[in-house]
Each structure stands twice: as C-alpha cells, then as structure tokens.
N, C-alpha and C positions, 0 to 999 in steps of 0.2 A: 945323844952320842954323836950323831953327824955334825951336830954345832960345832963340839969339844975338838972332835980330834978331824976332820975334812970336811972343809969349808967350800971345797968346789967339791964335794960330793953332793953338798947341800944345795948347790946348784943343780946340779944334774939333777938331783931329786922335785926340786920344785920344778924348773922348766920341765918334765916329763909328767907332773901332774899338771901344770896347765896343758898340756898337750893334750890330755888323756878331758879334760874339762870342755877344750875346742872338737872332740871328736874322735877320741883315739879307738881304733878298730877298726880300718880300713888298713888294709895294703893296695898297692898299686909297684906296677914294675912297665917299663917304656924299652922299647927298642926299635929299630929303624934298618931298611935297609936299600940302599944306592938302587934302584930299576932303572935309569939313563942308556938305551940301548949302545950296546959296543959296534955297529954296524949302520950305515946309514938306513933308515925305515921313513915310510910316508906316514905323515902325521895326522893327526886326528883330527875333524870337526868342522874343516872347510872344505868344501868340493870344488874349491876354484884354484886351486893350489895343482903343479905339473909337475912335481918333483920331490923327489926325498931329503930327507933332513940335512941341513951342510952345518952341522955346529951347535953349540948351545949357550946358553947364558948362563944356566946355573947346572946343578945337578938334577933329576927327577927322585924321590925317595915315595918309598911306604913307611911309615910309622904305625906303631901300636901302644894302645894303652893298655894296660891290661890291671881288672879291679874286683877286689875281693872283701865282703863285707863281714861283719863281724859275725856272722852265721856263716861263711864259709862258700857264699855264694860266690859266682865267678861268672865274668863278664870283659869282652875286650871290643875297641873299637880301633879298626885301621883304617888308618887314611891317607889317600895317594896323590897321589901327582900323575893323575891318568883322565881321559874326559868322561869317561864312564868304567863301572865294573859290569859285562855283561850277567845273564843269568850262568851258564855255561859256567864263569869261572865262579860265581857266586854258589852254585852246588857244588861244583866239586873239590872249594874250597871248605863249606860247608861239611860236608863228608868227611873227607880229613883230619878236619879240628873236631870232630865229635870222635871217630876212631879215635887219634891220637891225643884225646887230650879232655874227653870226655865233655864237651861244651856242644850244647842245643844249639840250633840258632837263633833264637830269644835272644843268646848270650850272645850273640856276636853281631855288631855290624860291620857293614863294607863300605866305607863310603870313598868318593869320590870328588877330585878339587872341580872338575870339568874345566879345565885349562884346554886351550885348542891348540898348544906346543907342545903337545905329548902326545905318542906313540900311538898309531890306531893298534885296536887290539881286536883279536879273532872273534868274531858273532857277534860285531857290534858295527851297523853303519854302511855294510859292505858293497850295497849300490852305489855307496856316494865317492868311491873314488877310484881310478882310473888303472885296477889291480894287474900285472902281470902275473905266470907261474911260479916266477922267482920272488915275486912282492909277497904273496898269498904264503911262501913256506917261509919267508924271514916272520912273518905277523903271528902265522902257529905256530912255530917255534921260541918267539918270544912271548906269549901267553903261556905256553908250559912251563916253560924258565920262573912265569909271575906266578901261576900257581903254588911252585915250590918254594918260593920268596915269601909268598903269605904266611904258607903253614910254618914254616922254618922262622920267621921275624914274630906270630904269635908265639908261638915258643919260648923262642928268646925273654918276651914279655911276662909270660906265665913264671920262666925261669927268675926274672928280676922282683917275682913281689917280696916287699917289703914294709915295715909300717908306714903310712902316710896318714897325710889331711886328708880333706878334701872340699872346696867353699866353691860358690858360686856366685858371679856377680855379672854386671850387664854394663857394656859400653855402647857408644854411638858410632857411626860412620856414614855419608854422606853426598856418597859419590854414584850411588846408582838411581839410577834413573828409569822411568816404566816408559820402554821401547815402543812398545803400542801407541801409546797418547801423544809422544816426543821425536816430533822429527828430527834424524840426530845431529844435519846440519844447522838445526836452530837452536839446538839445546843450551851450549854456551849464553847465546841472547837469553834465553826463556831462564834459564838459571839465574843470570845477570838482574833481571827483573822479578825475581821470583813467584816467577810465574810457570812453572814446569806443574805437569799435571798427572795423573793417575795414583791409584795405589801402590807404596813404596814399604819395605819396613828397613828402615836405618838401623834399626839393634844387631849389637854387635855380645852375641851370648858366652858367655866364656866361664868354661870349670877349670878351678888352680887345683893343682897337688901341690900338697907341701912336703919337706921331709920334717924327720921328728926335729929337728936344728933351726924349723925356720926358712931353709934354702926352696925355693921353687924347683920341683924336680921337674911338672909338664903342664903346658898348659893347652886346653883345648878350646876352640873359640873358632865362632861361624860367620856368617854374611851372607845375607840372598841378592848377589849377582851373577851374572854372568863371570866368569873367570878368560872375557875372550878382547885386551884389551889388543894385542898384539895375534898379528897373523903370517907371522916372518918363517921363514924353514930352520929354525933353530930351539933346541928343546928350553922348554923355561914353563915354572909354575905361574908365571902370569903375577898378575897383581898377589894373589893369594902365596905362592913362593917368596917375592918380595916380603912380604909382611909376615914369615915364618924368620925368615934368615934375621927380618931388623929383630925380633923378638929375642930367638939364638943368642944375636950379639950383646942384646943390653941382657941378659940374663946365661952364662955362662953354663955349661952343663945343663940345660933346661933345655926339653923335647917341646917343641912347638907345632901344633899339629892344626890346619885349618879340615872345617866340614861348610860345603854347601848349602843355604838354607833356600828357601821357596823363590829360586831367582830367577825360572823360565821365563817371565816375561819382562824383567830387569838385566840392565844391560850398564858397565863403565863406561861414562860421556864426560869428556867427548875422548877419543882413546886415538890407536897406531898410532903413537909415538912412545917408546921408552923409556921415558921421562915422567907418561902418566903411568904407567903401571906402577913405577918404581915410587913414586907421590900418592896412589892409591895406600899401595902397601904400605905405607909408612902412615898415612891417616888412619887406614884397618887395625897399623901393631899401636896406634896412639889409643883408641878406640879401649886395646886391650890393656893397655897400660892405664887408662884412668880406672877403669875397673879394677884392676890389683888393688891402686891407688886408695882405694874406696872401702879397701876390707871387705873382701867379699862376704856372702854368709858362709859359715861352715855348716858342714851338712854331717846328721849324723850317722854312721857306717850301715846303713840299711841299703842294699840293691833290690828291686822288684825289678823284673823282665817279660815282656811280652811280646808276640810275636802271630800274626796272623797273614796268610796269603786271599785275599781277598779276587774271588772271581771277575774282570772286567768284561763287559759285551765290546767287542767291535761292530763299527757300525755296515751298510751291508757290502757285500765283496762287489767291487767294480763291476761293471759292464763290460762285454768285449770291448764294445765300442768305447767305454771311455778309455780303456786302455789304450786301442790305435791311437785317437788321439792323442793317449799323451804318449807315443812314442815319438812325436814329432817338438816335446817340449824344446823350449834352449838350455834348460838346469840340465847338466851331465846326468844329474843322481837321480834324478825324474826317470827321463827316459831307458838307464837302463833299469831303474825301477820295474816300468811298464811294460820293458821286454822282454826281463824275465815274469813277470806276471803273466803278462801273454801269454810265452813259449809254456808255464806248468799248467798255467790252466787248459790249453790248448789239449795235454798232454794228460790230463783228468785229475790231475794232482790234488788231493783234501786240504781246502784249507783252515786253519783254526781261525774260530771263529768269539773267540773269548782269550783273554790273556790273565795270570796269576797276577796279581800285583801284591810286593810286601808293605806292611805297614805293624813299624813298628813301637813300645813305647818302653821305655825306662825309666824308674823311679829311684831319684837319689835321697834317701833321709826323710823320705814321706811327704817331701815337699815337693821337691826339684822334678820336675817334670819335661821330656828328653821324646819326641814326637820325633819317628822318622821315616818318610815315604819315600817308596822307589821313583826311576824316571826323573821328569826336569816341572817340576809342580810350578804354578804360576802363584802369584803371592798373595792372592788371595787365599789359600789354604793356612800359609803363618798366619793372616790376619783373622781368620776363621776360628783357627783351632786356641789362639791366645784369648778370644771372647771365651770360645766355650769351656776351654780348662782355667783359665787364669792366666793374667798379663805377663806371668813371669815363666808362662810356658816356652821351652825351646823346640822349633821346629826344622827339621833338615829335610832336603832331600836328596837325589841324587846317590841313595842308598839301597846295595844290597840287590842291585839291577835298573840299569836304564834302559829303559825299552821306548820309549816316548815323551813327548810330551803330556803333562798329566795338567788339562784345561778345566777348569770349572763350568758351571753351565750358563754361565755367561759366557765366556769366552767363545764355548762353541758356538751359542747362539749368534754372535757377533761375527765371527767367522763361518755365516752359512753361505756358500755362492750367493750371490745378486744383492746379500743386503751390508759388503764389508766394505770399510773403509780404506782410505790407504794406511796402510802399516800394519793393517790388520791380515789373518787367514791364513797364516804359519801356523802358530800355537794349537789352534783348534781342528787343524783338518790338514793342509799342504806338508806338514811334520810327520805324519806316519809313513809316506814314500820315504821319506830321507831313510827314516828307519827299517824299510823295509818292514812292516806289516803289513797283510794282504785288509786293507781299506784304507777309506780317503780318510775318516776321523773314526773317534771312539761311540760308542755309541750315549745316548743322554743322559744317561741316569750315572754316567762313572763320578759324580762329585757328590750324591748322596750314598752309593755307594763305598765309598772313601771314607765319607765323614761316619759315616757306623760304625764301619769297622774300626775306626779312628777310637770310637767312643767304648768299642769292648775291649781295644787290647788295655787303654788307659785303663779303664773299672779291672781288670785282670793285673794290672801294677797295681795296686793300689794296697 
C-alpha cells in the first residue's frame, strides 16, 4: 500500500529502517552556553602575566552533550573553555544535577579545554597570581554565575533529547610535541629532521551524533596537548576554540565540542603567534573531518558508566626549612606558595595528606571505551591504558577536577632533585606549589594506584 498510493512515504519508511539497522535507540540532545566574563578578570594558567584581561578573540562557551540509551540510561558530558574545573565546582555541580535531574556522577563528566586565555576560577591555582580583594570577589562571583551555567546548560541538554546515532571513529594530528625531551627552541630544526623525541599520541578520538536525516547534530573529539599556544591578556580557546569554530562552520547547526586527552607533558611547537594556533585548529578540525570521512563505526545504543574516587598519598609535607627557603624563590607562585605554608603551619594548621582523585570509564555499544582521569595526566597513561584495554581505547583528562599534575613513575623518578635533567622537574614534583598542595610531589605509588582503579571502573562498564 505505501508503494500504490505514497511514494515518499516509502522513503520515509525505508530510510528510518536503515536508521533503526545503524543503531536506532539512542537520543542525544546538545546545548551550550556563552561563560566570556562581562568584566575585565585575570586570567588563568601563567603566573608571569601583570594584568587583567583587555579583550578577546573569540567567545569562551560550556557545551553539553547529553545521552540516553535504549534502556533509558542517562549520561552527559560538558565541556569548557576554562583551564581547569576545580573540585569545589565539580561537587557542587554534581549535587545539583543529581537533586535536579536525578544523574550520579558516573553519569556525568566535567571536562575541561585548559586553554591559558580563560578566566581563572575560584579554588584553583590561587598562589599563582598576584590577587587583590577586589580580584578575589570578581573570580567568586564568577564561579557562582558558572555553577548555575552548568546546571542550567545540562538541562537544556536533558531537555533536547531526541532520536539520534551514534559512531565512532579516529583521526590524526600532529603538532604536539613531548616538552620534556624537546627543547622548544630547537624543535622546528628537530621536527625538520625528524628527529623530535619522547612519547607523543597523535590520535585524534572523536564520537559523531547523527540525526535520524543524516545531518550531524555534535560531534565530540579530543587531543593530548597542551591548549597553551598563545599567552596574550585576551580570552580565546586556543588552538582547541579554533578548531571547534572551523568544525561549526563547515557543518552548520552542529555542536562541536573538544576534551583534553593525556597532554601534561605535551605541549604546541613551536607556538606565540596566532597564526599557529589558528593552523593547529585547523590540522585538529582536519583530523576530525577525515574521520567522519571514513564512516565511523556506529555504535549500538548501550551506555555503561563508572565512576570511582581513588585515594592518592602526597608525598611528605615540607620542612620549615625548605619552606624558608623557598620563600626566597624568583617564581611569584613559589614564594607565595611557601609563605603561606609557612604562616599555617607555623599557626598548627592540619594538613591533608592524601588527595581523592576521579577516575572515570564509559562504555559506548560494548565496544567503545571512554577512559577519564582528573588533573593534567602525562601521556603515558593514554599510551598505558590503550595497551591494556584496546588500541581503540579513548583516554581524557583534565576531567571532573584538576588539582595537579598527575606523573607516572617515571616521571617522578626522573624528576628527583640531583638526578633531573634540563626540562625535566615540573611535572613530577615543582607542579604541586603551583597548585597549592601542601608537598613538593605525589607520593610513588600514585601510577599503580591509578592504573587499578583504572582497571575496576572499566570491569564495572563492561
């Protein structure tokens, strides 16, 4: 009868049975929203920087994806244009969306572009820059504003589901470099020759939503670099905004959303000029576009979520005396590091002595495997965690809280006083002042700790 008498019903009919053939039983719903402070603010992630923001390059946004599988599971991931999500706002965002909206944190991540053109935000970093009383209430008052941005933009997202795809596929990019091994004025020569060295992962992971038509409604896709090509007083998502916006435009109506993978000790070479950022982003959305290109896999409407906070040691709390010392540092963020360390220990203050770390895993269609740690992981952990689940594992961080650098046991061992090289001794020990933790590094064991827990939330997706 559809033959006889409607002929583009017969369409409709068939195309919604191939649909239903690639996957049908997922909804997914996207929304976004402007965070670009209205007011000049200091900006995140350099401590050598004297002044507040004069301007900006693009806008800052949160985006959400938000996804529901054919069991009725539910799951959203946001992702910003901020250099990190502290814990602070990651509970009490957390809280919110579970009152309002019934969602675990399993079901939720927070991730973060770590762009250093965006907004510092309150409980994040706060030795490291040179705060007045009036700096201190524009930064909390703009973190409650983001608070209610989050809950209010997942919403939105919850409010938008509808049927979708959902595939996954893998592109290349090319332009990060491992900082440690690579001094950054030779890098050009070393590239040139190619001869650039250390652990790198080029993969560029990226999950398409479709609509039931065909049309790309969002698409999500990562990179482990550094997001810090440019260090100007002007807001901008860095290479990773770039390469959202080229996406945007060759795809119209499509939410383009980047996440952070294992880039802490990857970095864009050679970078400060605006030119590279803007050539980065455009190799990252190339990246993403041979992948579309390539028919991703469709995945079938199965979500599994997992979620565990994993206990870390710090390693032991300073000495008076190293602290004197280092109140005599030349890094700004050191020395008031050290000062206030001083002044609370002086003053009998407890300090913790172990930190929660998240570590998450999501499972798309029983395949797709979605690996995500707090903090700024070094890339050994992608390259780790791809051996032990599968090559086609995706791994992020930068999620759900940055509290540190998160070093393997190399790293640290490598950065022990007396035995580092040059370029070395950030990553594994000099990175916890920045952040304000009371120790010099984490203590040994946080990279088989990691990796466990890595390995029960995965066995708990499964």
């Amino acid at each position: 009868m559809i033959l006889i008498f409607c002929r583009s019903c017969f369409v409709f009919v068939l195309s919604s049975a191939c649909f239903g053939a690639d996957g049908a039983g997922w909804k997914a719903g996207t929304a976004r929203a402007n965070i670009t402070p209205t007011e000049p603010m200091w900006l995140a992630g350099y401590g050598s920087r004297t002044n507040v923001s004069d301007g900006k390059v693009m806008d800052l946004w949160i985006k959400a994806l938000a996804l529901e599988d054919a069991k009725g599971h539910r799951a959203v991931i946001l992702t910003s244009d901020l250099l990190g999500i502290p814990q602070s706002i990651y509970q009490h965002s957390c809280a919110e969306l579970r009152k309002k909206f019934k969602l675990k944190p399993d079901q939720i991540i927070l991730s973060a572009s770590h762009s250093h053109c965006t907004p510092v935000v309150d409980g994040a970093l706060n030795d490291v820059y040179p705060l007045n009383d009036e700096q201190r209430k524009v930064i909390k008052n703009y973190a409650i504003k983001l608070e209610g941005q989050i809950v209010e933009t997942v919403g939105q997202a919850l409010a938008d589901l509808a049927p979708a795809r959902l595939a996954g596929g893998q592109g290349t990019a090319d332009f990060a470099v491992n900082r440690r091994e690579n001094p950054e004025k030779e890098v050009p020569k070393l590239r040139a020759q190619g001869a650039l060295k250390g652990p790198t992962d080029h993969s560029v992971p990226v999950l398409a939503v479709y609509l039931p038509d065909g049309k790309l409604k969002a698409v999500l896709f990562g990179y482990a670099c550094h997001n810090t090509v440019m260090s100007y007083n002007k807001w901008s998502g860095d290479y990773a905004g770039f390469a959202q916006l080229a996406l945007e435009k060759n795809h119209p109506e499509t939410t383009a959303m980047f996440f952070m993978g294992c880039g802490g000790d990857q970095n864009p070479l050679p970078r400060n000029r605006q030119e590279f950022a803007e050539n980065y982003g455009k190799k990252l959305a190339a990246g993403v576009e041979s992948a579309l290109a390539l028919s991703p896999k469709n995945l079938s409407p199965e979500l599994k979520t997992s979620l565990e906070m994993v206990t870390l040691p710090l390693g032991p709390l300073p000495s008076e005396a190293e602290l004197e010392k280092l109140t005599a540092n030349k890094a700004p963020g050191t020395h008031r590091w050290a000062e206030r360390m001083l002044s609370e220990q002086k003053a009998g203050k407890t300090f913790i002595r172990d930190y929660p770390f998240p570590v998450q895993a999501w499972k798309f269609g029983g395949e797709q495997l979605l690996v995500t740690l707090g903090g700024e992981p070094v890339v050994d952990y992608a390259l780790k965690f791809k051996k032990e689940f599968g090559a086609q594992t995706w791994v992020a961080g930068y999620c759900n809280d940055v509290m540190n650098y998160i070093p393997t046991r190399r790293v640290l061992d490598e950065d022990k006083p007396g035995s580092m090289k040059p370029g070395w001794g950030y990553e594994g020990s000099r990175a916890t002042t920045v952040y304000g933790l009371p120790a010099l590094r984490w203590g040994d064991e946080v990279e088989d700790l990691i990796t466990a827990s890595a390995k029960r939330v995965v066995e708990k997706a499964q």
